[in-house]
N, C-alpha and C positions, 0 to 999 in steps of 0.2 A: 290306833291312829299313829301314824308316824310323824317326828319332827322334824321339817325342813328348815329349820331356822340352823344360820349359820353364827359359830362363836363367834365374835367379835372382836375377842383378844389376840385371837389368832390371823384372822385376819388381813392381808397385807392391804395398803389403799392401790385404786383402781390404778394405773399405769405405773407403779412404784417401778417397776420390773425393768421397764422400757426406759426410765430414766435412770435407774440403777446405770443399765448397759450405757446410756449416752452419758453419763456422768463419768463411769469409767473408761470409755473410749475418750472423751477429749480429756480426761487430764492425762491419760497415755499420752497421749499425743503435744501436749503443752510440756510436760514433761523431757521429751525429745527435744521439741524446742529450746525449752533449760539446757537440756544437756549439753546440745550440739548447735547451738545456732551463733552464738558468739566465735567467731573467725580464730581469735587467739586462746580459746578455752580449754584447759587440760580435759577434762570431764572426760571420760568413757562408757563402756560396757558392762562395767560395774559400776557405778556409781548408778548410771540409768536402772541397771537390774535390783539393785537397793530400792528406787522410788519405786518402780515395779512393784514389790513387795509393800511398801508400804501402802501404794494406792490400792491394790488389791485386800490386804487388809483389814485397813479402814470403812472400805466399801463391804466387807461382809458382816465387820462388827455394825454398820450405821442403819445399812439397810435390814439386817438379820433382827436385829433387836430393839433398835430405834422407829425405824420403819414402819415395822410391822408390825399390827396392834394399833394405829395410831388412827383413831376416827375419832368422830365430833369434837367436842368441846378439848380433847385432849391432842389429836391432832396437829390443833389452831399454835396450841401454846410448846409442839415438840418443833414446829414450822418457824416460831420464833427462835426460838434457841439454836437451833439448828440453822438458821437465817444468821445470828449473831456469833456463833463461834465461826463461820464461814468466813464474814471479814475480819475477827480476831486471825485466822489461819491464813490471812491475806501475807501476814512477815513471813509464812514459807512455805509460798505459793510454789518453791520446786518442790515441795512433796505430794501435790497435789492433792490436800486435803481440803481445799478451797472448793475445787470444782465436785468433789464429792459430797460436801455435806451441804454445799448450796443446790446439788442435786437431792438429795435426802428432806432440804427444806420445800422443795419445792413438790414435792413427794406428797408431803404433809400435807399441804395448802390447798395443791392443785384441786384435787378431790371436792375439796369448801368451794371453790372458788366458779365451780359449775353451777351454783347455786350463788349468785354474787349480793344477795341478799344476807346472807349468812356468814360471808366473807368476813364483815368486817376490816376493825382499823387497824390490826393486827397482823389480818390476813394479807395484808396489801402489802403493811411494813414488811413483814417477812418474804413475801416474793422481790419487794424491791430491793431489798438488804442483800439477797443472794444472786438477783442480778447483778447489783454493783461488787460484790465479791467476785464473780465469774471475769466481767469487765477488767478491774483491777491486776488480779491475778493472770489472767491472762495479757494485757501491758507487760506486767512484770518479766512475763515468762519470755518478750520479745529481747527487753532491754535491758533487764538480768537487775 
C-alpha cells in the first residue's frame, strides 16, 4: 500500500504563491512611486534598483521559509508576527518590506480563515494589522 499523505512541513499554504506574486508586484510598484513621484526628488535608477533587490529578497526569504510550512495552529501565530512586523516596517515603507510581509501575513491566515470558525481573535487581528500596514505604507509611499 502506498502513502498519499502529503508532509506538512513542506508544505506551502493554499494561494501563498499568488499572493507572494501580488505582494511583490505592488510594492514594486509603490516603490516607484517612492522613488519618482515627488516632482523635486533627486532619487533615481539606482536607488530604485537597491529596493528592487531588497523587495525581491525579503520576498524569497519570507515566503521560502516563513511561509511555507505554516498550517494550523502554527500558521494562526506566524500570521500574527508577520501581521506585526509589517506595521513595525511601516517607518521604511520605501523598502517595501511592509507590503511583503503584510503579504506573507495574509499568506498565513487566509488558508484559517476559509473556515471562519477556526479563525479566531488572532486571525482577524492579523489580517487587520496587515491591512492597515498596506494602507499606511502605501499613504507614505504617495506623500514621502
Amino acid at each position: 500500500m502506498t502513502d498519499t499523505s502529503l508532509d506538512r512541513s513542506t508544505t506551502t499554504p493554499s494561494g501563498a504563491g499568488l499572493l507572494a506574486i501580488l505582494g511583490v508586484a505592488y510594492a514594486l510598484a509603490m516603490a516607484a512611486v517612492a522613488t519618482w513621484w515627488q516632482p523635486d526628488g533627486d532619487q533615481g535608477l539606482r536607488e530604485y534598483l537597491i529596493t528592487v533587490a531588497i523587495i525581491l529578497a525579503a520576498a524569497g526569504i519570507v515566503f521560502g521559509l516563513v511561509v511555507r510550512g505554516a498550517t494550523g495552529r502554527g500558521a494562526r501565530t506566524r500570521a500574527v508576527v508577520l501581521a506585526a512586523l509589517a506595521l513595525v516596517a511601516v517607518v521604511v515603507f520605501w523598502s517595501g518590506l511592509p507590503f511583503i510581509l503584510a503579504a506573507a501575513a495574509a499568506a498565513c491566515a487566509l488558508p484559517i480563515a476559509r473556515a471562519p470558525e477556526r479563525l479566531g481573535a488572532s486571525g482577524v487581528l492579523a489580517l487587520a494589522a496587515a491591512a492597515l500596514a498596506v494602507v499606511a505604507s502605501t499613504v507614505s509611499s504617495f506623500v514621502g
